[in-house]
Backbone as CSV, one residue per row, in Angstrom:
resi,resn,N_x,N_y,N_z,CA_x,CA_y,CA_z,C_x,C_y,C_z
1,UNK,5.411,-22.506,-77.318,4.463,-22.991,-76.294,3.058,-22.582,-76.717
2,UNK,1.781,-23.275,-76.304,1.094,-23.430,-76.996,0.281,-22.020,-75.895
3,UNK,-0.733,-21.697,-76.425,-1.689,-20.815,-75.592,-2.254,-21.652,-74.462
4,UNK,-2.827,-22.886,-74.577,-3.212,-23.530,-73.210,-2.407,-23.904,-72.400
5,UNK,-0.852,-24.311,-72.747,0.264,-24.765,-72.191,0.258,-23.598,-71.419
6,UNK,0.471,-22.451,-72.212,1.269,-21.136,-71.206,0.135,-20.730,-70.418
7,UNK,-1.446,-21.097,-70.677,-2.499,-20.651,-69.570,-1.814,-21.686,-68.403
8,UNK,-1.767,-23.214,-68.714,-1.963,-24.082,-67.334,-0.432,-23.560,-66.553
9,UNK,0.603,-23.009,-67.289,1.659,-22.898,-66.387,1.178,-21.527,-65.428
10,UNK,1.027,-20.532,-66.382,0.664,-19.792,-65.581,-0.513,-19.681,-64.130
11,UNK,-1.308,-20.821,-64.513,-2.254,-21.023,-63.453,-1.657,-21.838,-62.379
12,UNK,-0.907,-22.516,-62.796,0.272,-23.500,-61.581,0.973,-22.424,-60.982
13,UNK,1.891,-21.020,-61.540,2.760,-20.381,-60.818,1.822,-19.689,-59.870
14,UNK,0.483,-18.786,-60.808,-0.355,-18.190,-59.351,-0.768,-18.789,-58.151
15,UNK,-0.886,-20.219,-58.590,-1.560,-21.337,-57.168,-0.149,-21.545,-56.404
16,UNK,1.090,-21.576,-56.839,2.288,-22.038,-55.564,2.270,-20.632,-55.236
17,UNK,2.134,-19.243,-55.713,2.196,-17.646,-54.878,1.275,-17.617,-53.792
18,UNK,0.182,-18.315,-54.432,-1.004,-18.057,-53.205,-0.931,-18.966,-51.927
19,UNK,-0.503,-20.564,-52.169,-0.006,-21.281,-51.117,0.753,-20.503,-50.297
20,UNK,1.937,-19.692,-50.681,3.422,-19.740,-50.385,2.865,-18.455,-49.272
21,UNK,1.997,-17.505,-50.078,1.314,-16.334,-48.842,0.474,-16.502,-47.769
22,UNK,-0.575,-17.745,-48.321,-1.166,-18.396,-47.008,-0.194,-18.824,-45.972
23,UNK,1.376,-19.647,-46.101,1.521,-20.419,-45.548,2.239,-18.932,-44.463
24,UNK,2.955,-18.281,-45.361,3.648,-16.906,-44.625,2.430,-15.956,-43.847
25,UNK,1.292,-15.816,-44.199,0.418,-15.222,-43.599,-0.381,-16.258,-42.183
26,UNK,-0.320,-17.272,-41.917,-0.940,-18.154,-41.432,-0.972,-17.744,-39.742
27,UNK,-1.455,-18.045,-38.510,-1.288,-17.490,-37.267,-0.378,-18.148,-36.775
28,UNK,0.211,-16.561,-35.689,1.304,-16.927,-35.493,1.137,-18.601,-34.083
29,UNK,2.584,-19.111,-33.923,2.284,-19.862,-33.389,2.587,-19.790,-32.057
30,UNK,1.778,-20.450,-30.848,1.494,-20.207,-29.644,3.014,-20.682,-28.925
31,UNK,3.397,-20.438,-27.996,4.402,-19.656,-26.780,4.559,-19.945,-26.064
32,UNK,5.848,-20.058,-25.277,5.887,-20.596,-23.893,5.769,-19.126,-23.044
33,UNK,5.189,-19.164,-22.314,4.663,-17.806,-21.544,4.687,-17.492,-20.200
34,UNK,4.580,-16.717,-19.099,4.579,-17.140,-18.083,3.513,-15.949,-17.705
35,UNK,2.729,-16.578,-16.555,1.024,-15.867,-16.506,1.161,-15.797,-14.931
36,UNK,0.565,-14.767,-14.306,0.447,-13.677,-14.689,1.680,-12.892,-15.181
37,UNK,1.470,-11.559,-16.587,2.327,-11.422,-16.812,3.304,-10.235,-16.742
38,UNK,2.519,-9.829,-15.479,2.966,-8.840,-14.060,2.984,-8.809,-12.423
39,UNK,4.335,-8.217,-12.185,4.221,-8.338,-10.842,4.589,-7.343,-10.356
40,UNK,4.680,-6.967,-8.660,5.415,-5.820,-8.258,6.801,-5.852,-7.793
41,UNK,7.377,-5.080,-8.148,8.880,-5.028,-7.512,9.046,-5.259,-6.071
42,UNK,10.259,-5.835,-4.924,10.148,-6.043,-4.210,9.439,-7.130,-3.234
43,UNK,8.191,-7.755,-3.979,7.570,-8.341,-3.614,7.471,-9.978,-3.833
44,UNK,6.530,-11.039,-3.580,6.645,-12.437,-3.749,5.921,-12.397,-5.190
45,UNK,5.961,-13.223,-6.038,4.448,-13.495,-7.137,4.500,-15.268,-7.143
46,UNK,3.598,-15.770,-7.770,3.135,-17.420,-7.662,2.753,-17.203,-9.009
47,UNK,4.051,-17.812,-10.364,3.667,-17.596,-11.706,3.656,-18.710,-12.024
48,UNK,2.926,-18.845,-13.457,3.187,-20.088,-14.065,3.457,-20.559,-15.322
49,UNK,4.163,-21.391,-15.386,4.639,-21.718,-16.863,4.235,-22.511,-17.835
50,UNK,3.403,-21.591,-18.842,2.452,-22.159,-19.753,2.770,-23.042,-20.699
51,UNK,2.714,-24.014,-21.186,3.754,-24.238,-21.938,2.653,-25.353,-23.222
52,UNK,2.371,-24.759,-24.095,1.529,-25.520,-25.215,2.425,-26.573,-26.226
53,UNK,1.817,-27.262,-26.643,2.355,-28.385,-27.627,1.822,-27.970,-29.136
54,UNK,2.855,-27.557,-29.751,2.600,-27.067,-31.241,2.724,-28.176,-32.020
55,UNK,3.363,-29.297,-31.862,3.791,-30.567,-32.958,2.380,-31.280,-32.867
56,UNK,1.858,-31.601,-34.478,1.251,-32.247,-34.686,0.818,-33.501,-34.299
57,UNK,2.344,-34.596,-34.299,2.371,-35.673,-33.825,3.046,-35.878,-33.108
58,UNK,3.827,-34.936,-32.361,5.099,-35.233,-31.303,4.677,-34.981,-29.808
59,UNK,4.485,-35.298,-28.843,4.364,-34.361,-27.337,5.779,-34.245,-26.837
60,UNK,5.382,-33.248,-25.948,6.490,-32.859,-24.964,6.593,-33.323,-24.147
61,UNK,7.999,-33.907,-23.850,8.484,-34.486,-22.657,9.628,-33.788,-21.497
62,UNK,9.538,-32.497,-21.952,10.430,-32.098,-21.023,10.507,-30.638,-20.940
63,UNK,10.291,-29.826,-20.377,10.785,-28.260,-20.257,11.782,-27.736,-19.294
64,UNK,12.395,-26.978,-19.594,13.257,-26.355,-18.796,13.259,-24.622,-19.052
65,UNK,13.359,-23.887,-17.746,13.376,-23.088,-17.554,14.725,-21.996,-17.142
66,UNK,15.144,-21.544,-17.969,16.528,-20.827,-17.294,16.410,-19.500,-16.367
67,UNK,16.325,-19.153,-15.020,16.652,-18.137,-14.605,17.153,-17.078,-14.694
68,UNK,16.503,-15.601,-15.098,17.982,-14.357,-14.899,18.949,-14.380,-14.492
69,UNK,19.969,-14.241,-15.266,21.706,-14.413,-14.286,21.411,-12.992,-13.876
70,UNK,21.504,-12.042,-15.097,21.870,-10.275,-14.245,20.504,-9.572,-13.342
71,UNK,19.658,-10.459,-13.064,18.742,-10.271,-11.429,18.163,-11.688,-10.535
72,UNK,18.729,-11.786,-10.176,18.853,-13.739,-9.265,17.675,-13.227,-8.679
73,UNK,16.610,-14.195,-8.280,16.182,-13.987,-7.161,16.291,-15.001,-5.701
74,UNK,16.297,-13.944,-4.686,16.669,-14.781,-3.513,15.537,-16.276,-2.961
75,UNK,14.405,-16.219,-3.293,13.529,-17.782,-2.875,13.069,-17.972,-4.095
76,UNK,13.356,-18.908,-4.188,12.338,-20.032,-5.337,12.017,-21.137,-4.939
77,UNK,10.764,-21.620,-5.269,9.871,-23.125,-4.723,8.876,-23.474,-5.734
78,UNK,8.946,-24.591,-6.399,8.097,-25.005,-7.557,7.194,-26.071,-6.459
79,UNK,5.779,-25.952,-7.388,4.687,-26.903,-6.756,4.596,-28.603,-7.735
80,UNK,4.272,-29.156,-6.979,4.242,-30.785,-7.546,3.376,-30.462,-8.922
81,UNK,3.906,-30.915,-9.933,3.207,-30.984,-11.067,2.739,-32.804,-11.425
82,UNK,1.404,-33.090,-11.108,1.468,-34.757,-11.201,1.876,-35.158,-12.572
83,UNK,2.704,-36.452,-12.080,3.246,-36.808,-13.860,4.226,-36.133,-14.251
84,UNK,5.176,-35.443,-13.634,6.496,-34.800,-13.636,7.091,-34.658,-12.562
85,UNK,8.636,-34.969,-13.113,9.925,-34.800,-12.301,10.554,-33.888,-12.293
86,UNK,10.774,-32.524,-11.108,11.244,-31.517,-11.293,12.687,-31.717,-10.308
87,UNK,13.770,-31.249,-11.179,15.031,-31.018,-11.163,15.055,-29.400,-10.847
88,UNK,15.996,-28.883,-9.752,16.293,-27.490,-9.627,17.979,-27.958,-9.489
89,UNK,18.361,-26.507,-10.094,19.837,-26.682,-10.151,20.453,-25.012,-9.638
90,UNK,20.949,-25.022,-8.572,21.906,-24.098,-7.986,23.220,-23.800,-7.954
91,UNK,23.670,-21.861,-7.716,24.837,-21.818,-8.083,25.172,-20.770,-7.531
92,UNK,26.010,-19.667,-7.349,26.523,-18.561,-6.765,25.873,-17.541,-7.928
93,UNK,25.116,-16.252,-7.126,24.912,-15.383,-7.939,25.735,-14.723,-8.974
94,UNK,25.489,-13.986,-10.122,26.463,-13.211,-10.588,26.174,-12.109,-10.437
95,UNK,25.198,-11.781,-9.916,25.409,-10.258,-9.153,24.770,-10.592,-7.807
96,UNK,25.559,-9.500,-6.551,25.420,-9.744,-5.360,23.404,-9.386,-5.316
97,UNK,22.984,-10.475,-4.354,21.680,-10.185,-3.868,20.877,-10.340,-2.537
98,UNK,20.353,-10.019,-1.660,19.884,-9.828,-0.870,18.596,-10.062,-0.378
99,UNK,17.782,-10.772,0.826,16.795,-11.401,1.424,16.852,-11.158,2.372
100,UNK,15.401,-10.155,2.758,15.240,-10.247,4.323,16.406,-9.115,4.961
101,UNK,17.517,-8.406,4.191,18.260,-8.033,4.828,19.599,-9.203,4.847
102,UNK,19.378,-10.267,4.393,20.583,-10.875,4.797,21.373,-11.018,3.117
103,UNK,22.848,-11.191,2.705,23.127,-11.625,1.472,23.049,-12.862,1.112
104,UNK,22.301,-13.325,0.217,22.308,-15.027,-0.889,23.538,-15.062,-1.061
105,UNK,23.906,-16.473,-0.655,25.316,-17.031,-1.426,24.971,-18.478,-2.571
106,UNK,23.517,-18.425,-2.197,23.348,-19.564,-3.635,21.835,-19.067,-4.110
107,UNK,21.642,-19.338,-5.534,20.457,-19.067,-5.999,20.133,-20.047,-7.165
108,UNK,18.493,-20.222,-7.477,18.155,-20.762,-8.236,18.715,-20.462,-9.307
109,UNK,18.851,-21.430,-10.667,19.673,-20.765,-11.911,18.655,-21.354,-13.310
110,UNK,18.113,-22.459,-12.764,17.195,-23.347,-13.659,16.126,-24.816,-13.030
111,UNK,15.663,-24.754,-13.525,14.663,-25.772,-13.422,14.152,-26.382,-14.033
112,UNK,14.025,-28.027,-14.309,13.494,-28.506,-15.786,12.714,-29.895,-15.046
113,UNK,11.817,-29.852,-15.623,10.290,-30.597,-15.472,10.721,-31.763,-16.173
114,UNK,10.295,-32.901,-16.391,10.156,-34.351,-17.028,9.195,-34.948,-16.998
115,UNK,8.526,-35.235,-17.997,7.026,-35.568,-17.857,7.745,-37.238,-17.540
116,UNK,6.540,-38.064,-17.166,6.177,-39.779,-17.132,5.680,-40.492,-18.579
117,UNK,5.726,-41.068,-18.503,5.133,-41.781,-20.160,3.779,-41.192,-19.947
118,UNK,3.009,-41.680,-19.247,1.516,-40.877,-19.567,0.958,-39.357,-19.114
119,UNK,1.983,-38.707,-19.077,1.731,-37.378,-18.553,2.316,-36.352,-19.365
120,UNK,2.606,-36.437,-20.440,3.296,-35.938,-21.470,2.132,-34.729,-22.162
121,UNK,2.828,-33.653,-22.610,1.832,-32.951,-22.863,1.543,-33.213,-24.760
122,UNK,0.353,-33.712,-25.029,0.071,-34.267,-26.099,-0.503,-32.937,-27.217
123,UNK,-0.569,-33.253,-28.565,-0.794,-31.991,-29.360,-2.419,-32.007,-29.344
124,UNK,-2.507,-30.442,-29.561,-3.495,-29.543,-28.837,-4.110,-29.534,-27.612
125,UNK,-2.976,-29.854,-26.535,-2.867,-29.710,-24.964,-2.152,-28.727,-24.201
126,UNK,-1.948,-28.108,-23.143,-0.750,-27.577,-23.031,-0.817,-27.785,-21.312
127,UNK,0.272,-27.630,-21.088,0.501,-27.438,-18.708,1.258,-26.348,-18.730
128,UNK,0.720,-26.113,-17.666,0.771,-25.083,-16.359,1.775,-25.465,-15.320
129,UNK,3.184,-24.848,-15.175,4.385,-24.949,-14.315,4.313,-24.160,-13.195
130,UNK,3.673,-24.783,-11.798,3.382,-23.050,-11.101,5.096,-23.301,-10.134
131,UNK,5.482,-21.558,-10.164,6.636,-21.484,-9.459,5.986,-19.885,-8.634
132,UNK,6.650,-19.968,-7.466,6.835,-19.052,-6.295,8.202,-18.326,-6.387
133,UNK,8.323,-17.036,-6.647,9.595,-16.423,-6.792,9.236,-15.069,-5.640
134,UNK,10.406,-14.414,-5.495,10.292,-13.291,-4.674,12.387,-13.130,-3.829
135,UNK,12.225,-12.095,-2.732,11.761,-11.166,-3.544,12.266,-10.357,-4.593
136,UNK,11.106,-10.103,-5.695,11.427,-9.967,-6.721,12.625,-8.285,-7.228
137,UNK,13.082,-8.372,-7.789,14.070,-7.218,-7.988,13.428,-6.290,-8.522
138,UNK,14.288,-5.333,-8.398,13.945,-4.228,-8.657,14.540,-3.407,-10.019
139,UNK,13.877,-4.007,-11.119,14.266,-3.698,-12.227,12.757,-4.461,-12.981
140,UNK,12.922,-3.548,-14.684,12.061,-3.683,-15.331,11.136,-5.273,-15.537
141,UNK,11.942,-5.615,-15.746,10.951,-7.183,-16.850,12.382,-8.753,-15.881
142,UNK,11.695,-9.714,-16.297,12.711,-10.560,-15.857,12.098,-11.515,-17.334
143,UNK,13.832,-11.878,-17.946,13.277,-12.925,-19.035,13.798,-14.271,-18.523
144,UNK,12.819,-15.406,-18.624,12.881,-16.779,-18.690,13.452,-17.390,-19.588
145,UNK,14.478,-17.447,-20.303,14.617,-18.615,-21.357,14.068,-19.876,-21.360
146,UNK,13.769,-20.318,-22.171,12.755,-21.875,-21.973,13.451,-22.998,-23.125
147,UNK,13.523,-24.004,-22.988,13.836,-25.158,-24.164,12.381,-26.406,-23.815
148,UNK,11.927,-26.352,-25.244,10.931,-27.216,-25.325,11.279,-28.352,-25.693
149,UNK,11.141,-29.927,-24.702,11.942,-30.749,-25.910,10.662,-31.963,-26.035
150,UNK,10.719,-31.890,-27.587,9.419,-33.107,-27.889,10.071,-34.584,-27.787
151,UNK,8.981,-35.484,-28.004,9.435,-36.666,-28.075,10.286,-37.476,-28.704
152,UNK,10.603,-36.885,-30.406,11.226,-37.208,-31.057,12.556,-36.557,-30.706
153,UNK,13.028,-35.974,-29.779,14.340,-35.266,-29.971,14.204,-33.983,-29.988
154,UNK,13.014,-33.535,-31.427,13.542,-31.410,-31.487,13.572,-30.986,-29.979
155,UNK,14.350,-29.833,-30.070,14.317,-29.153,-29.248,14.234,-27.667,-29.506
156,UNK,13.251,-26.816,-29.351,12.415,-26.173,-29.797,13.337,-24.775,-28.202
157,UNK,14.028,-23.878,-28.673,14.738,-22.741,-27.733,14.002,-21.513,-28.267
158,UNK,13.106,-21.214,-26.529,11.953,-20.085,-26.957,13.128,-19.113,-26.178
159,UNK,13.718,-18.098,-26.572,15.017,-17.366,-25.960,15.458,-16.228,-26.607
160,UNK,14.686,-15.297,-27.534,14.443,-14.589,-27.762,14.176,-13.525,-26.908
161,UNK,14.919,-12.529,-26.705,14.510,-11.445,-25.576,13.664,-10.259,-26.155
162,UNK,12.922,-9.880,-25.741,11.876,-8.595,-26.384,13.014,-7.271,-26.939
163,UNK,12.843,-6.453,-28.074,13.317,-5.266,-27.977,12.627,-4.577,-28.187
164,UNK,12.781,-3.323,-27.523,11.711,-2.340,-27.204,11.045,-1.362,-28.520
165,UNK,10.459,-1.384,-28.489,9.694,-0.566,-29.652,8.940,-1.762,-30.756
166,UNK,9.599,-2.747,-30.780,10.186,-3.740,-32.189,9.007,-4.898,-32.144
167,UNK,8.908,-5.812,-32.879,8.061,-6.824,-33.164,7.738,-7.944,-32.558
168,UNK,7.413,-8.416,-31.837,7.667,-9.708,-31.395,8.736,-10.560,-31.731
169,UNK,9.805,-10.916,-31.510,10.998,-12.346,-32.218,9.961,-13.466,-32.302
170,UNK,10.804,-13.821,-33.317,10.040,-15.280,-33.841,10.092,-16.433,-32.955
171,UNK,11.175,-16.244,-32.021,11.110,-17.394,-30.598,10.962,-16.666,-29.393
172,UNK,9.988,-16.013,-29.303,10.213,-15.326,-27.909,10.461,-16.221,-26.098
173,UNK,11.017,-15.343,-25.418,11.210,-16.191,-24.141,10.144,-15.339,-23.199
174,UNK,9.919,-16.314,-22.213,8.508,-15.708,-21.171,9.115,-14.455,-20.948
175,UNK,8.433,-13.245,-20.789,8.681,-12.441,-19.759,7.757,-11.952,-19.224
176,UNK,8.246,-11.551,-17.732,7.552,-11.180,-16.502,7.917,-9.317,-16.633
177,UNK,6.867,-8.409,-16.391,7.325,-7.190,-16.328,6.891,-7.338,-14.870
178,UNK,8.062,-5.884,-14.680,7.798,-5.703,-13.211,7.170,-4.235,-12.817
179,UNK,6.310,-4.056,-12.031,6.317,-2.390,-11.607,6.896,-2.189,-10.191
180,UNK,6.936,-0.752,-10.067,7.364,-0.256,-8.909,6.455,-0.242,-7.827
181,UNK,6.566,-0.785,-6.725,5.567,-0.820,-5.413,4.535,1.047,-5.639
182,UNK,3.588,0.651,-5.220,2.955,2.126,-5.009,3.020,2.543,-4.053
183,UNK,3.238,4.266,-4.071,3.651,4.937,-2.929,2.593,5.176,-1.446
184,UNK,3.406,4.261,-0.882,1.977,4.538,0.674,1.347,5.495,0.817
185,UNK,-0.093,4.697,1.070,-0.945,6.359,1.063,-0.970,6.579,2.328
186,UNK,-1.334,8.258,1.689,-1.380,8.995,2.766,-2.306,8.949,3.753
187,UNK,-1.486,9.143,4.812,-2.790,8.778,6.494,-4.057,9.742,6.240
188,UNK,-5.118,9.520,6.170,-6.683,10.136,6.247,-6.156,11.207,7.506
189,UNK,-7.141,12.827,7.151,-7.259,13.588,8.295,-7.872,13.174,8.896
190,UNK,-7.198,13.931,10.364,-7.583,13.314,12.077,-9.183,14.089,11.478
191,UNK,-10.115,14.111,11.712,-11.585,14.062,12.165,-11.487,15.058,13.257
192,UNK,-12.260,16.516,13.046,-12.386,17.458,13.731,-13.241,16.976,15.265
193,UNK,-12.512,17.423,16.719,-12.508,17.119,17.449,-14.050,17.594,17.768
194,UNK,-14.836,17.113,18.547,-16.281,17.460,18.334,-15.962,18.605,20.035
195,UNK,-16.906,19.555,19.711,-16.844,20.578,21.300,-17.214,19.797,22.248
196,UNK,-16.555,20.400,23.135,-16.639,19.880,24.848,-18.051,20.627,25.492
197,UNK,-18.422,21.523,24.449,-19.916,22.441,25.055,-20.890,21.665,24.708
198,UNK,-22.059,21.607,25.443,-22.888,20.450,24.968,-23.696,21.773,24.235
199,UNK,-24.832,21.108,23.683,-26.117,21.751,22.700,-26.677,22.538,23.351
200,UNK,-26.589,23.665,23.401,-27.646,24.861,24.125,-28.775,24.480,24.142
201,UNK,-29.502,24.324,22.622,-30.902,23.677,22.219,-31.871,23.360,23.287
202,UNK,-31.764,22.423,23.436,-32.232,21.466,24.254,-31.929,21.495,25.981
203,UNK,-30.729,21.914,26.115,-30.467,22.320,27.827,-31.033,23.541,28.130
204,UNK,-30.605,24.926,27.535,-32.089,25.794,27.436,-33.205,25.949,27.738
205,UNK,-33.889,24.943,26.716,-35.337,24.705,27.190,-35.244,23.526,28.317
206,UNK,-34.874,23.223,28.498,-35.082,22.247,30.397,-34.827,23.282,31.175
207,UNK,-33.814,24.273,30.898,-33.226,25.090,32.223,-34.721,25.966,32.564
208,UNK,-35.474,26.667,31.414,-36.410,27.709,31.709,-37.635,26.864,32.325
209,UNK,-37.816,25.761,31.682,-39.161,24.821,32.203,-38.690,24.529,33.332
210,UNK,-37.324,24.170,34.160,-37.212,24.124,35.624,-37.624,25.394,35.813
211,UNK,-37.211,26.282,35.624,-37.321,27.477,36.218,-38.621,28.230,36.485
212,UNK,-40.052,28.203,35.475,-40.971,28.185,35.529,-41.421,27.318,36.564
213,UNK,-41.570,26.159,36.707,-42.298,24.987,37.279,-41.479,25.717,38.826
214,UNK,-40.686,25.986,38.972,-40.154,26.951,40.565,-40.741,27.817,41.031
215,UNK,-40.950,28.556,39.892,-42.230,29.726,40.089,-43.405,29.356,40.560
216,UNK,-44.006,28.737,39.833,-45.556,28.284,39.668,-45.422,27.920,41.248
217,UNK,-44.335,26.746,41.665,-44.316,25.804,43.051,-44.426,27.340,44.444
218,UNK,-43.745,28.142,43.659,-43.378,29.085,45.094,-44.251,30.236,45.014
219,UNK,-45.383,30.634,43.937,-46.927,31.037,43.908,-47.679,30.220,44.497
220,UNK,-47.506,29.044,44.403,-49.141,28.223,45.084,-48.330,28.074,46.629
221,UNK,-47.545,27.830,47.069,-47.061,27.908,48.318,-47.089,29.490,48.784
222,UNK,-47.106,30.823,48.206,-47.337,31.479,48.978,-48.720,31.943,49.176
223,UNK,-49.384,31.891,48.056,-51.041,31.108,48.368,-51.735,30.855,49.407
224,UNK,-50.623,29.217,49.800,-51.441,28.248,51.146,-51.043,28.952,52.175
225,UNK,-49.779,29.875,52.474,-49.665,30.221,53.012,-50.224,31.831,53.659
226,UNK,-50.319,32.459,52.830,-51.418,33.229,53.191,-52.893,33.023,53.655
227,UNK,-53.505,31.781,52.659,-54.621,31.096,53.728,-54.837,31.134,54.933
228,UNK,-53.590,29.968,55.093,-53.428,29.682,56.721,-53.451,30.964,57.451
229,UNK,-53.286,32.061,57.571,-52.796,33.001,58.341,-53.891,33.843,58.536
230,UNK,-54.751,34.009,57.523,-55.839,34.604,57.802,-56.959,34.080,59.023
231,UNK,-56.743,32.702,58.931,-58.396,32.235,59.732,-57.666,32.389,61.685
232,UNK,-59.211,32.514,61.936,-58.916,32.535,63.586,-58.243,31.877,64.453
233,UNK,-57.413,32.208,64.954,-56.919,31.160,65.750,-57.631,30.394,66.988
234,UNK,-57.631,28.996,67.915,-58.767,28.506,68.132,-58.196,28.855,69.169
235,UNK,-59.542,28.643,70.053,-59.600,29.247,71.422,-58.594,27.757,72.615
236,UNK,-58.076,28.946,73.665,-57.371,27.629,74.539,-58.730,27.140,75.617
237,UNK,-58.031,26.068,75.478,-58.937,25.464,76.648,-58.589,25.861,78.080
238,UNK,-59.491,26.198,78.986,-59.906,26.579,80.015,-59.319,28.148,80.569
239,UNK,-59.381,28.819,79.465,-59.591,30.160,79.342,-60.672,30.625,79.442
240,UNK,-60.426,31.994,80.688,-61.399,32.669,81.179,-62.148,33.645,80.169
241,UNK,-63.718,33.993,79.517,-63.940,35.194,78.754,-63.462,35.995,79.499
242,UNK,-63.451,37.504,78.453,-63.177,38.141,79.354,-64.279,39.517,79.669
């Protein structure tokens, strides 16, 4: 082989290594998800199901959503999505569950959307599935399994469950984490009872200024009255001198 032969091969093998790492290094690709992607235990949440179109030339015509079998929840209610047909499908729990105090004998298990010819989610688009769940159990995370199905047929199973510590799976399925309700707070102290004694301050000084102004009144009254007592008394009429 000649020296330029073995340069151009060799320059062909480095260019398919460098493709082959771009194509393995490239971002990862976007998810069926469900937002917000926390809630509290016990309680209602209003989530929704994100759901993007990765195919170049294909849209999506259909999603479906699978429910937790090992934590059911007792209400579910999806909102009108325009330009889709939503199917819910019910069944007997597989573990016993509870509402309100009373036991569920049927629960949601799945739900799958159908777009219309013009409502299809087209590439670099994505919709929003809003669902109402509650109340919610009382355990960690709840996973969604999801099947994406495009126009041509693929069907694209995001169902991958998280493991803990570990990497993302290459198909992950929505999950919802859950927390624990927070612990009721504590009642505020009662507010120190204010005294039943009123303000010295101020009653004090009124009591002595009455008390003065009494004085002063019962000096000038004994005053007028000493006046009076001094001057002559007037003579009666038709009294004899004597």
């Amino acid at each position: 082989m000649s020296p330029r032969t073995a340069a151009r091969a060799a320059l062909l093998s480095l260019g398919a290594t460098v493709v082959g790492v771009l194509t393995f290094a490239g971002p990862a690709s976007a998810h069926v998800t469900v937002n917000p992607r926390e809630a509290t235990q016990g309680g209602y949440a209003k989530v929704d199901f994100r759901v993007p179109n990765e195919s170049d030339t294909e849209s999506t015509v259909k999603v479906e959503i699978f429910l937790p079998e090992n934590a059911p929840i007792g209400s579910v209610s999806t909102k009108p999505v325009p330009g889709w047909t939503v199917a819910v499908e019910k069944g007997a729990p597989a573990v016993p569950v509870t509402a309100h105090g009373a036991e569920i004998t049927e629960v949601v298990k799945k739900i799958t959307w159908t777009a219309d010819e013009n409502a299809r989610i087209t590439p670099g688009t994505f919709q929003e599935f809003p669902v109402s769940l509650g109340p919610l159990p009382e355990t960690g995370q709840l996973v969604f399994k999801a099947l994406q199905t495009y126009s041509d047929g693929e069907v694209v199973r995001w169902i991958d469950e998280p493991v803990a510590g570990g990497e993302e799976p290459e198909s992950p399925a929505p999950v919802l984490t859950l927390t624990a309700a927070a612990a009721a707070e504590e009642a505020p102290a009662a507010e120190p009872v204010a005294s039943a004694e009123p303000d010295s301050g101020p009653a004090l000084g009124i009591a002595i200024a009455g008390l003065v102004a009494g004085l002063v009144g019962l000096v000038l009254g004994g005053l007028a009255f000493a006046r009076s007592g001094s001057r002559p008394a007037a003579p009666v009429e038709g009294a004899k001198s004597a």
